[in-house]
N, C-alpha and C positions, 0 to 999 in steps of 0.2 A: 504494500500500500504506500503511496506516497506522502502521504500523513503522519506514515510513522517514520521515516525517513529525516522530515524537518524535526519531529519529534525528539530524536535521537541527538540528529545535529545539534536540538536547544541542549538538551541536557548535556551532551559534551561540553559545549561551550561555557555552562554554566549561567547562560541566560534564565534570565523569569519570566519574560517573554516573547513570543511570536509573533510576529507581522505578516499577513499573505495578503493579496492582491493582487488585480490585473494589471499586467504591464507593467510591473515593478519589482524588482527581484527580492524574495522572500531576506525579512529582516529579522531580529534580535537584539531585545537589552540587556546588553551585558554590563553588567557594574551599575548600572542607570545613565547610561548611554546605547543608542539605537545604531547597530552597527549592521552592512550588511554580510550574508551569509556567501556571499561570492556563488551565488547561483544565478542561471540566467532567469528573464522576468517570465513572472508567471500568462500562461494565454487566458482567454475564457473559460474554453473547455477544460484545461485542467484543473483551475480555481473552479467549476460545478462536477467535478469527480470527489476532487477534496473536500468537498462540503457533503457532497453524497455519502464519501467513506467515514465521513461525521456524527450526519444526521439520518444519512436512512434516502434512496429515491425517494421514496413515500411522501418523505415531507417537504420536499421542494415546492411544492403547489401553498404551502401552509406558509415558507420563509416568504414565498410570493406575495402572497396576502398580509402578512405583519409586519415583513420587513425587517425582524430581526428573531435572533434564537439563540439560548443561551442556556448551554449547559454542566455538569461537570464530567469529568468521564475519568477512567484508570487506563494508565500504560504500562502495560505489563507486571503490571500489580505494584510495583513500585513507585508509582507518580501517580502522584493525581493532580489532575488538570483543569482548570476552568475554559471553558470554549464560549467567544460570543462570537455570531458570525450575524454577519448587516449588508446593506448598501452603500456602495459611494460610487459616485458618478453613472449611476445604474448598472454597476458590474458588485458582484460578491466582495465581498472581503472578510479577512479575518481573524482574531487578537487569541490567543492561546494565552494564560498563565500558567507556570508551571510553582505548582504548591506542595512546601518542602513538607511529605508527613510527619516527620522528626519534630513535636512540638517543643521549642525549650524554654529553658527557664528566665525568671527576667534577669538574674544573670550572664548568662551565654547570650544573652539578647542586648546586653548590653544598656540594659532598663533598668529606673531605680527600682528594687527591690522593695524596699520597705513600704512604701507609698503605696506600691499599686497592694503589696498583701493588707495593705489598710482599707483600701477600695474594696478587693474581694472580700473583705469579712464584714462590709455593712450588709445588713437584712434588708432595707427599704431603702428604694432610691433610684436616681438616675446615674452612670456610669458614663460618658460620651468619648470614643476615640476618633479624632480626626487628623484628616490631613489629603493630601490630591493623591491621587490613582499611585499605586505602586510605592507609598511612604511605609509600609510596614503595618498598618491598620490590624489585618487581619490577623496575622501573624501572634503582634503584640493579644490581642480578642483572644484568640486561641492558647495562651500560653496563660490569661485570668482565667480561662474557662476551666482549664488543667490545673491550674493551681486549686481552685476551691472542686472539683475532682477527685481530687488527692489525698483534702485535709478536712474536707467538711460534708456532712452526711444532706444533703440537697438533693431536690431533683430540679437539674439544669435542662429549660426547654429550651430548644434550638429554632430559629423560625432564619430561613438562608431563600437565598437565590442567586445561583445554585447551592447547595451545600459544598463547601471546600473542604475543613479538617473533618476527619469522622474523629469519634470520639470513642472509648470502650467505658464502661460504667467502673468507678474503682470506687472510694468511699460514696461517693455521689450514683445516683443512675441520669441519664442525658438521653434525652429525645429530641433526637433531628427530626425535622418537620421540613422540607422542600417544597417551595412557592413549586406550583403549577403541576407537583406531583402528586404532595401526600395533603395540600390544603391550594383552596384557589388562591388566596393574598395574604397580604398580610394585616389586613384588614379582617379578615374574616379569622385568619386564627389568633387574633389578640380575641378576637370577639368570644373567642372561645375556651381563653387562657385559664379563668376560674375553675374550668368543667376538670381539665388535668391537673390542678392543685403544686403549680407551681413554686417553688423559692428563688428561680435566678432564670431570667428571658435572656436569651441573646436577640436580637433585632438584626436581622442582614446590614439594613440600611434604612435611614430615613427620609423619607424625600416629600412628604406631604401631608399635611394637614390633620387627616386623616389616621395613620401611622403614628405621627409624634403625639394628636390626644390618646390614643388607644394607650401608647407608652406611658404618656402620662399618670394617667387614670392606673395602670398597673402597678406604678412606681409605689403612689398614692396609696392603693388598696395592702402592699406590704412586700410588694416584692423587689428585689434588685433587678434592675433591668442597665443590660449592658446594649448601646449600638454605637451605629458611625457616622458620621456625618463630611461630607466632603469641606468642610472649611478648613483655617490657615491656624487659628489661633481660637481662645477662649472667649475673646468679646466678639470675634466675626461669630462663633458659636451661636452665642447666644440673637446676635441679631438675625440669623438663619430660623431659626425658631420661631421667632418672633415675624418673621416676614409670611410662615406656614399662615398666619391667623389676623383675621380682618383688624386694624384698628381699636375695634373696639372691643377686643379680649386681650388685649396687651397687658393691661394690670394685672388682669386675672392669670395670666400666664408667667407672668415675673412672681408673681407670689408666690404660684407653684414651683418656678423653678428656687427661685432663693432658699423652697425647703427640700427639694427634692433632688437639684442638682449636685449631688455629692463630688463630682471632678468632671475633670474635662482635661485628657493629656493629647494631647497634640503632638504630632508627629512628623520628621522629614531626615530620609534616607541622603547620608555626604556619602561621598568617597574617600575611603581612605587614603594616609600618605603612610601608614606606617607599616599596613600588612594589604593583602590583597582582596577586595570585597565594599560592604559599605557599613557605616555606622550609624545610631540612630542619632540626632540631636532632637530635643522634646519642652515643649511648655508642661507645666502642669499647672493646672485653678484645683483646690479644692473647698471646700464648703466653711471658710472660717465664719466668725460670728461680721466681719468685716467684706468680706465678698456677700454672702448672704443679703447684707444692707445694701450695698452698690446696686447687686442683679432687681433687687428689689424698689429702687429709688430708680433706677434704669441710668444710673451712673457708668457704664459700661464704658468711657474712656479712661475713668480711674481704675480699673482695674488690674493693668500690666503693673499698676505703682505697688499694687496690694502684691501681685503674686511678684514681683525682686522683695518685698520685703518677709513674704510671708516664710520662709526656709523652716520655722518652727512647727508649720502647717503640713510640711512637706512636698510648699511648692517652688518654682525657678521657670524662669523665662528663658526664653531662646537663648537669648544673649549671654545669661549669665553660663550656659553647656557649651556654646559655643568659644568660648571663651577660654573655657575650662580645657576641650577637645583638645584646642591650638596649646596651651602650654603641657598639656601633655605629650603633644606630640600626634596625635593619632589625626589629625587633619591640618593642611595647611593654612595659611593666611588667607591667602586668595580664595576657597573654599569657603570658610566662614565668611568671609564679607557677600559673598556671590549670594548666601542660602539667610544673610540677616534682613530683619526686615528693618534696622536702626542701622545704616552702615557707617555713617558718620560717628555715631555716637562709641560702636563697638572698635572704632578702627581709633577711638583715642586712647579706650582702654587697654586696645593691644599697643598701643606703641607707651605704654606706660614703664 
């Protein structure tokens, strides 16, 4: 099959993702850079074999009509893969993740430790991991989920699309639940969350209205609920939220978050200078008695002030990791200023 072919090539390479499409010769991010595969470019007919050897003849008539399809699938029982395959420029295309089953620890991960086992052991609450496509989101998700897995007698539901890490039940039991297979949305299986008697939600993703009340409402009634949100930072966070919902439930939504948002770590994948791969640099908000106020007064430009000073809380700003990275050594100069959102401000502290 020619699927498994690029397949192979990723995982040699040590790429996390695939690129195919028409007329363009199959790519690769290796490191978090998109390099090509030194293959020639793909035709039509080959890009609708590859999608076939994907999804099936069958359902070609169905990408037809949606226009997109998005699965997870195993290669050779060792990888498991996320597959989304779409339109551009009215020809197929199509994005493979390659997702490591090796969950680790926030350790080996490179993540503070203590904070986040401070996150997993609340009972009620919201959880929020963000950051843009490929920052490590999932990863990080998967490695809280494992951790309260391991140490606490729970039952973790799973609500994915697709499902990426499978889980095995250790002190915890965990139920994956797959949009479009084992429930229609995610709307409907929050609606149903009570009936399974949950302690800890994971959320794929939240993208509407719809989703983040359900979450809410869950958080609310006593459970911890983990998901992700594609923003930059803890106040873009929360203005994302807040954008889900008309005006005139804003108050009402700050109130709930101020009690229910227990963190928000934020996430973006550098390159290393010291070893070969990439490392995490990370905000963290967590729920002091001072942020609580902010999120609730909707002071949300004071906040980066609260998380530099909060370290007692167990929170830190980009700047302050990034900062840290560089005189350790494990990222360069040029790297941190590229990935700060303060570059002026962090480029006085490093020339200090």
């Amino acid at each position: 099959m020619v699927i498994e072919r690029f397949i192979q090539m990723m995982i040699e390479k040590e790429a996390s993702d695939l690129f195919l499409r028409v007329a363009t010769p199959p790519k690769a991010r290796i490191y978090g850079e998109v390099m090509s595969l030194d293959e020639k470019p793909l035709s039509s007919e080959e890009m609708n074999r590859i999608v076939e050897e994907v999804a099936g003849k069958s359902f070609l008539s169905d990408l037809e009509r949606n226009k997109n399809y998005e699965r997870g699938l195993w290669f050779r029982d060792n990888w498991r893969l996320r597959v989304s395959v779409f339109y551009q420029r009215n020809t197929l295309a199509m994005v493979i993740r390659k997702i490591d089953l090796n969950i680790s620890s926030f350790e080996a991960l490179n993540l503070p430790t203590k904070v986040l086992q401070d996150l997993c052991r609340q009972k009620r609450g919201m959880v929020l991991l963000t950051g843009t496509t490929g920052s490590g989101k999932s990863t990080a998700i998967a490695s809280m989920i494992d951790y309260i897995n391991s140490n606490f007698r729970r039952h973790i539901l799973s609500i994915e699309e697709p499902i990426e890490f499978t889980f095995r039940d250790k002190e915890s039991i965990v139920t994956q639940r797959e949009i479009g297979k084992d429930v229609e949305s995610y709307q409907e299986a929050l609606r149903q969350f009570a009936l399974h008697s949950p302690d800890v939600i994971y959320i794929g993703n939240i993208r509407d209205e719809a989703t983040m009340q359900a979450a809410l409402m869950a958080a609310d009634a006593g459970v911890l609920v983990f998901s992700t949100i594609h923003t930059v930072n803890a106040p873009q966070t929360i203005d994302r939220i807040l954008s889900f919902f008309p005006p005139y439930q804003h108050k009402f939504v700050l109130l709930q978050l101020s009690q229910l948002l227990k963190g928000v770590v934020s996430l973006r994948l550098l390159p290393r200078q010291d070893a070969k791969g990439l490392i995490p640099a990370y905000e963290i908000m967590t729920l002091s008695p001072s942020i609580s106020r902010l999120i609730r007064e909707e002071k949300l430009w004071e906040i980066l002030k609260y998380i530099e000073e909060g370290e007692i809380y167990g929170m830190t700003s980009f700047e302050q990791v990034l900062l840290r990275l560089v005189k350790e050594g494990k990222i360069s100069v040029d790297t941190a200023l590229s990935f700060s959102d303060r570059k002026e401000e962090l480029r006085m502290k490093l020339d200090k």
